[in-house]
N, C-alpha and C positions, 0 to 999 in steps of 0.2 A: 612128599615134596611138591609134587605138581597141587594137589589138594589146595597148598600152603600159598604157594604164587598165585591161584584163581582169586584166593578171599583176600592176600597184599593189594592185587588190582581193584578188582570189586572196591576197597574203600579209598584207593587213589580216587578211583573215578568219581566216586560220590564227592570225594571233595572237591577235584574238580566241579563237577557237575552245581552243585552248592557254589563255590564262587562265581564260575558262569553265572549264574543267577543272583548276585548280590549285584553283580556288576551292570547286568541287566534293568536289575531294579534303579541301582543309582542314574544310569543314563535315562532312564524315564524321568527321574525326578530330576535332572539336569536339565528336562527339556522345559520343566514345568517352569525351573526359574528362572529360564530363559523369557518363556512368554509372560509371566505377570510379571518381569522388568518391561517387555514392551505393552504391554497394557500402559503401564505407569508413563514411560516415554510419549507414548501414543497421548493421552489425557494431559501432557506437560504437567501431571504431578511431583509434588517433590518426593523424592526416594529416600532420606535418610531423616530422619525427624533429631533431637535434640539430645535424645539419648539413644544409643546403637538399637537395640531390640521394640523403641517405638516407634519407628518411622515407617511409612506405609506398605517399602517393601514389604518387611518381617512380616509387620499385621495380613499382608495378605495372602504372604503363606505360609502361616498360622491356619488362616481362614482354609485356606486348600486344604493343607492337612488335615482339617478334619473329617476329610472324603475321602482322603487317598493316607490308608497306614505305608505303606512304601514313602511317601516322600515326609512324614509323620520320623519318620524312622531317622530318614536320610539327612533330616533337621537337626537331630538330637547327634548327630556326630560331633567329633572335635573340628574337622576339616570338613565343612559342607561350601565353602566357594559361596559364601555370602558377605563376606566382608567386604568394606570400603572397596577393597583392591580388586576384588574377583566383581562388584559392580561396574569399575569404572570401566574394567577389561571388555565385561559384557555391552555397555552402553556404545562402548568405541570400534565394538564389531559389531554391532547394531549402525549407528553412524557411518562408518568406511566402505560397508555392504550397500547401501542407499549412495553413497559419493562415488563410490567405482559406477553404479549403473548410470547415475547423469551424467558421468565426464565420458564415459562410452557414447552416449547419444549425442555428444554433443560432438566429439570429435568424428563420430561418423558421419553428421550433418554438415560438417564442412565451417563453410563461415559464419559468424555468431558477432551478438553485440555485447558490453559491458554496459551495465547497467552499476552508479554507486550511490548512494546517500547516507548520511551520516546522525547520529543524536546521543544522545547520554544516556548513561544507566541510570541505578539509581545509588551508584555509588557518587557519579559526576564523572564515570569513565568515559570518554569517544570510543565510540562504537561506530565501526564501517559495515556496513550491509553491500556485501557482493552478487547480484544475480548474473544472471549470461541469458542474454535470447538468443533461442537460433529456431531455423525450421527446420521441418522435417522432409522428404519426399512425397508425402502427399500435400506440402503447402500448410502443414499446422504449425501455427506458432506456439511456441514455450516457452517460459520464463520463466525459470532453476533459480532455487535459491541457494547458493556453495557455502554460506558461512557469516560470522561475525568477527571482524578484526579489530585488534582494542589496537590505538593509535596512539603514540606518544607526542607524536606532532601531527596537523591538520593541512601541512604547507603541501601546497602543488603537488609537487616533486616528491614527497613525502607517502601521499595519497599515490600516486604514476607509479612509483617502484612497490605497492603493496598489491596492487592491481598486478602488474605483470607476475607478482612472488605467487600472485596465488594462479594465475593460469600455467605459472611452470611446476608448479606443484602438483597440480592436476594432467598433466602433461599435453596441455591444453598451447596450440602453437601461435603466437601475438600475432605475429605475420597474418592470419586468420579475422582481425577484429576489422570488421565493416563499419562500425558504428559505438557510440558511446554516447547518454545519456546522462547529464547530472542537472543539480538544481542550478541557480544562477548566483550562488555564493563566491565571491573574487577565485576562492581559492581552485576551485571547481571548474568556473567559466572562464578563468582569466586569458585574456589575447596573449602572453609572455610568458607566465611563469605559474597559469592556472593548469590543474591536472587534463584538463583537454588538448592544452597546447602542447606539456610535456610528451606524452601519446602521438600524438599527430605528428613530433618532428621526427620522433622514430618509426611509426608507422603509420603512412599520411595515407592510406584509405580509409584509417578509422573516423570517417566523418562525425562529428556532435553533433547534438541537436539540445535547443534545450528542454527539460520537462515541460510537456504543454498544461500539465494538470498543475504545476510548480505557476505556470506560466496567467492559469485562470483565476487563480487565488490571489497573484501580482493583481491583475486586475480591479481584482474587485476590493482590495484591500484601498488602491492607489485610489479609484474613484471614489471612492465614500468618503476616504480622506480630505480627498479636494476640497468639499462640499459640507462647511462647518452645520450646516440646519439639517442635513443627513447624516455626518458624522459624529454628532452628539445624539442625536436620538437612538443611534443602534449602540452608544456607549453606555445611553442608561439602560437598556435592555440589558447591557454585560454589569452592570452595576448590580440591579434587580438580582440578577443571576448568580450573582455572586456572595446577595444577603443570604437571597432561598439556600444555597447553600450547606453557607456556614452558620446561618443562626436556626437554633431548633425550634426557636418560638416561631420567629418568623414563618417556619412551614409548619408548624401545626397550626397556625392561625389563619394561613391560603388554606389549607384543605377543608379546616373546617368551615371555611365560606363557601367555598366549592360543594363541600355536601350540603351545604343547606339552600344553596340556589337551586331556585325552579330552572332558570333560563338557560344554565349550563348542561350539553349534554354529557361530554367527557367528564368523570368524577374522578379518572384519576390523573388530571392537568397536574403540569409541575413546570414549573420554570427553569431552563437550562441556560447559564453562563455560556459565552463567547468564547471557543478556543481559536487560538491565532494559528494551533498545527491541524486541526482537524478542518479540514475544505469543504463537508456536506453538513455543516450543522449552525451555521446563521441564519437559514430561513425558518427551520424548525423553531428555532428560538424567539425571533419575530412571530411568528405564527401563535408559539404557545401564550405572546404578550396579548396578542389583540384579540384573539380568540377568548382568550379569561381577563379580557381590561378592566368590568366594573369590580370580579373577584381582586384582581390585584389594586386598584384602586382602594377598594375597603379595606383589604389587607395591611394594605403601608398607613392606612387612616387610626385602625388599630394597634398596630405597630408603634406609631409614632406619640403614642399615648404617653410611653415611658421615659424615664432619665438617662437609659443604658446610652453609649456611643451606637447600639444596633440603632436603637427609637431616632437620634439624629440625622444617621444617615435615610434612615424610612421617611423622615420628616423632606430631607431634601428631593429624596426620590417621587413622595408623593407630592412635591409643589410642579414638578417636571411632565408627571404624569396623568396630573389635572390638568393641564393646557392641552387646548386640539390643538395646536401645533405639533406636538409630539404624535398624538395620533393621526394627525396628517401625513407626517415626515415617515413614519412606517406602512402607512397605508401606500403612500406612492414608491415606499424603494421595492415591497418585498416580490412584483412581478419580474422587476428587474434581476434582482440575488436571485430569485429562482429560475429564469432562464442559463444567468450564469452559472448557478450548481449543477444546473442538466448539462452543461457544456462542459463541466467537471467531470461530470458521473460518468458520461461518453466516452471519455479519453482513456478511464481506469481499465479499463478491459485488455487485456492480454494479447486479443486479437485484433485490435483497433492497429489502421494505420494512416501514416503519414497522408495522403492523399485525403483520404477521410476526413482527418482533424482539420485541415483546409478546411474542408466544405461542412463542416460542422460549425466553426468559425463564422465563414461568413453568410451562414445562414442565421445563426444567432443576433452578428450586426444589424442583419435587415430586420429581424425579427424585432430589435431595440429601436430602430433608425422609424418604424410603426408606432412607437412610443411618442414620441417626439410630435406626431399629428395632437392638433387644439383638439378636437374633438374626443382623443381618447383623453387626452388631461382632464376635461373638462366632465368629462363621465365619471373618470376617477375620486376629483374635486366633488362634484354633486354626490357620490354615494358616501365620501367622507362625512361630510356635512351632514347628511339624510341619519348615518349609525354613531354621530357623536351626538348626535343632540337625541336621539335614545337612549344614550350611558348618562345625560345629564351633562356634559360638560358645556363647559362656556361656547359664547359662539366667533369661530376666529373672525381677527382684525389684522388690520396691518399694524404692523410694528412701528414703535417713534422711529420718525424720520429726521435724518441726521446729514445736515448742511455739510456737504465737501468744505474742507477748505477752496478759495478761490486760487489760488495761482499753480494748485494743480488742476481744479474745474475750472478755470477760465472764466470768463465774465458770462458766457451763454447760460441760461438756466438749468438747474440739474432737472433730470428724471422720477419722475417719483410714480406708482403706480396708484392709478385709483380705488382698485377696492382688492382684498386680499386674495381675488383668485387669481387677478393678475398680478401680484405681486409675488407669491407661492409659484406661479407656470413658471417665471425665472430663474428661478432656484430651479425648480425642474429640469428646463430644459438646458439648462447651466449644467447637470450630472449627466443627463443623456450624451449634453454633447462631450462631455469629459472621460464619460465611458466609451464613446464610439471611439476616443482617437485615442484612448489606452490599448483599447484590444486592436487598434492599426498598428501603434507604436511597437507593442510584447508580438504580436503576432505577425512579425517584419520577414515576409519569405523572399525577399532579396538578397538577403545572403548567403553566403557563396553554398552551407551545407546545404536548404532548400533545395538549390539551382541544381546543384549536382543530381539531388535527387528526383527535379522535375524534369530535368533531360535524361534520364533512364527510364523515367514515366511515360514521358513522350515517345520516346523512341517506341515504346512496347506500345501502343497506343495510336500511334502514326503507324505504323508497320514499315519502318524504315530506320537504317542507322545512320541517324545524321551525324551524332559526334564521334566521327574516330578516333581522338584526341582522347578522351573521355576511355572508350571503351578499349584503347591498347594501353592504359593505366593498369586497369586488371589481368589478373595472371590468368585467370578462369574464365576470361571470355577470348572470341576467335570471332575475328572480326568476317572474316573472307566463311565461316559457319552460320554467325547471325543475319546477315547480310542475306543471305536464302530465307534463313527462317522466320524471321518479323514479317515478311509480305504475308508470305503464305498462312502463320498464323493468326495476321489478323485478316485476312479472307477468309479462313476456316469457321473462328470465332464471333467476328465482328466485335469484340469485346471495345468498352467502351470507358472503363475505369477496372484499377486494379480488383478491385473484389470482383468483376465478372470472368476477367481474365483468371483469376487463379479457381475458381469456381468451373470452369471454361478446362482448364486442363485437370480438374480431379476427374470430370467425367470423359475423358478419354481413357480407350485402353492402354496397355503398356507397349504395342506395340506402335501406337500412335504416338505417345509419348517421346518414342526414339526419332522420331522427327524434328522434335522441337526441345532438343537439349537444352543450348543456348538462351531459350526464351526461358527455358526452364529456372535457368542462372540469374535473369536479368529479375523474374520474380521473387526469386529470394533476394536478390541486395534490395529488394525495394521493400518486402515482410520484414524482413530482420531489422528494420530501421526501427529504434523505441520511438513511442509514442510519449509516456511518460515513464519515471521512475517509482509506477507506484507497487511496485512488486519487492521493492526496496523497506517502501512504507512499510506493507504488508507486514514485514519481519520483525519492523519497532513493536508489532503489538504482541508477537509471539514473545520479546526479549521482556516488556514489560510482566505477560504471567508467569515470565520463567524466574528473573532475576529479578526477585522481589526485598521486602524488607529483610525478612525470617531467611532467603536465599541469597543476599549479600554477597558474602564471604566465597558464593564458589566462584571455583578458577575460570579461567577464559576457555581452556581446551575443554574443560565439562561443558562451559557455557554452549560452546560450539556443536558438540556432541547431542547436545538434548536439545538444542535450535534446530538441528539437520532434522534428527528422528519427529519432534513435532510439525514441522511444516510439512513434512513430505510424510505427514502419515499412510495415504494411499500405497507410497511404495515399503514404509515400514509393514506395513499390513502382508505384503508379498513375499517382506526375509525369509527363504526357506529354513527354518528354527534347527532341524534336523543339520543341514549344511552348515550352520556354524558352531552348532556344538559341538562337530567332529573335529574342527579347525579349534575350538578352545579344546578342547581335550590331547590335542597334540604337541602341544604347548613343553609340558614339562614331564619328565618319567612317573613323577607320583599320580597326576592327572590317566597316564595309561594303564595303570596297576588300579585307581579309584573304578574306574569307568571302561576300560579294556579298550583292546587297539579296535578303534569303528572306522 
């Protein structure tokens, strides 16, 4: 009998022992499809292709399995947690693990800004891009991306209650929002019934601002506009850009002049269209014009050989681009676009602020307002002239001159210039001056958010708190506290703009730090303030490789899901794998019976 109970145990154990081990194995291979789903997330590839078993999941582990017989095995089951259902689960605890840690950080950081902008799919669906800035206690700025909301309406009010849905969701508290950031779209900007103003009557210390990078594209859009002999030369470049394109002859017929020119050194030039969304790519464009003028020239000459509607429009292109005039009008804008693109490029940075983009501004004015001297015109004029009559072209004139009516010119003689380089400087200096007082008019810090924000500036700056008024608006500042701390801090520091001042307190220790709370405060409402909304941008281009033709059809919460995991690959990359597979495996009883209680 005893004999008989040693050998009954003995092969419990073993089958124990045997399923411990099957269950061991599956959890290995549970973790594997954990992580080649975030490889996939990570890369914004798509995960299910057109038939179940060919989309790139399967295929890649497939490909694993052929290294590992355990997950080889664990494939070939009836229930292996690959289906649609066990992906979307995986993806969404992939997703929730990355939104828990920013909405952490961001509620520990205190006050933060709203940042939104808006653009379509490629369905034609509205799409809101939500980020959040806030800083941290060493003074670093961040800018979170939480999401894509599809919108049924675009109105104010519409936009104001999706904004607040998603900071309650997060349990992120409004009361907290310092600042908010949008383009300058009625619905967005509006004084009454725009999603700023909504925000503001419920909680009026979210000051706005608006995009300044929104703000530098206004610019420069509005002055070329003005300026019909500059505003048609950079339309034929979007003309041009738009043959290369779309017609295939047309660019086999530029490259092949391009390879066989001695004078070019770039072989592989190529001509870029005008995008009215994209803000760093009209100088480029200019650039690739004039830099390949005699290749493009020949090109539209060959081109225009034919009967097709392409050969007619090349035909018209090339009558445009045989006149120096054209070559002049892009020789004189493109130092101007590209001081404006640098004033762009500046603003995009995460950590760029408000004080800053002032002194960026009107450093770039002065920079144009240098433009405006005869002497630099007239250098410009002279090298024009010098490199078109190297390409062959004609040599410019003044244009027919064209009698006013008299009883708007009056009976005194009209003006007419004598020879074309005075006639060309008025045009010229007709943009310069139309661009100095766009970027006064867009870049107007007399209004009231500015103000607010350069008497917090000042006050930490002056070492003194002159607006009381101002500063018992805030729940988090103490007046009868700062009131100590601003002298002392700036006799300590001497700091003289906010970037030396926050610079200025990272290198103190922590115990010096406890001195200067206060200032501490006054430094964040002045960081958190957006500079632009271009972290917003940033997300259209993730939505575009996500939500593509072949990816249409997916939903908005998948959409959401695989937008989180791709922008914030960094902190995908950190998802403890192991920790959420204990979390999916506790899910349902069959999942603890597959995989065992971990």
């Amino acid at each position: 009998m005893q004999l008989d109970a040693i050998k009954r145990k003995s092969v419990a154990l073993q089958i124990n022992t045997g399923f411990n081990e099957q269950q061991a194995a599956a959890r290995r291979s549970l973790i594997k499809l954990f992580t080649s789903l975030r490889y996939l997330l990570r890369q914004g590839l798509a995960i299910r292709g057109h038939d179940e078993g060919e989309g790139n999941y399967h295929q890649l582990l497939k490909l694993r399995a052929e290294d590992s017989a355990e997950l080889k095995e664990f494939l070939e089951r009836k229930t292996n947690f690959t289906s649609f259902r066990g992906q979307q689960e995986m993806t969404q605890m992939f997703s929730h693990f990355i939104l828990r840690i920013l909405a952490s950080k961001i509620k520990a950081n205190g006050m933060f800004a709203v940042m939104v902008d808006g653009t379509q799919d490629i369905c034609g669906s509205e799409q809101e891009s939500v980020c959040i800035r806030h800083v941290d206690s060493e003074l670093c700025v961040h800018e979170d991306f939480l999401g894509l909301h599809k919108m049924q309406q675009t109105t104010g009010d519409a936009i104001a209650r999706m904004i607040l849905d998603v900071l309650t969701r997060f349990s992120l508290s409004a009361g907290q929002i310092r600042a908010q950031t949008y383009d300058g779209a009625s619905n967005m900007s509006g004084k009454y019934n725009g999603c700023q103003a909504v925000i503001s009557s419920q909680y009026p210390l979210a000051t706005y601002f608006h995009c300044q990078s929104h703000l530098a594209n206004l610019v420069m859009q509005e002055s070329i506009a003005s300026c019909p002999f500059f505003r048609d030369a950079v339309q034929w470049v979007h003309e041009l850009g738009v043959l290369f394109k779309r017609s295939g002859k047309f660019k086999v017929v530029f490259e092949s002049v391009v390879a066989c020119s001695t004078e070019l050194i770039n072989t592989k030039a190529s001509i870029r269209p005008l995008c009215p969304t994209r803000w760093l790519c009209r100088l480029s464009a200019i650039l690739s014009v004039l830099e390949n003028y005699s290749a493009v020239t020949e090109s539209l000459r060959s081109m225009s050989e034919g009967s097709t509607d392409s050969a007619t429009k090349a035909n018209a292109l090339l009558n445009r681009f045989e006149k120096t005039e054209t070559f002049l009008a892009l020789y004189l804008v493109k130092k101007t676009i590209a001081l404006l693109e640098q004033l762009n490029s500046s603003m995009q940075a995460s950590s760029s602020n408000l004080s800053g983009s002032i002194e960026a501004v009107a450093t770039t004015a002065k920079q144009i307002q240098v433009f405006r001297n005869p002497i630099m015109y007239t250098n410009l004029f002279d090298e024009t002239t010098k490199i078109s009559a190297n390409l062959g072209l004609d040599e410019i004139s003044v244009p027919r001159r064209r009698q006013p009516t008299p009883r708007f010119a009056g009976s005194s003689p009209h003006f007419h210039a004598k020879c074309a380089k005075d006639h060309y400087r008025l045009l010229y200096v007709e943009f310069i001056d139309c661009l100095l007082g766009c970027l006064q008019k867009r870049y107007d810090v007399r209004n009231s958010s500015f103000q607010t924000y350069l008497e917090i500036e000042n006050m930490v700056m002056k070492g003194t708190a002159t607006n009381l008024d101002l500063i018992s608006k805030y729940p988090e500042l103490n007046v009868t506290q700062l009131s100590v701390q601003l002298p002392m801090f700036k006799q300590h520091t001497g700091a003289s703009s906010v970037n030396e001042a926050k610079l200025a307190y990272r290198a103190m220790s922590s115990e010096l730090r406890q001195l200067f709370t206060q200032v501490f405060i006054l430094l964040k409402l002045l960081l958190v303030c957006p500079v632009s909304s271009c972290e917003c941008e940033r997300s259209f281009s993730t939505l575009r490789r996500l939500k593509t033709w072949l990816r249409s059809t997916t939903t908005q919460v998948r959409l959401n899901h695989l937008a989180v995991c791709h922008v914030h690959s960094d902190l995908l990359d950190q998802v403890p794998v192991e920790e959420i597979t204990k979390e999916f495996v506790t899910v349902s009883e069959i999942r603890r019976n597959v995989f065992g209680h971990v």
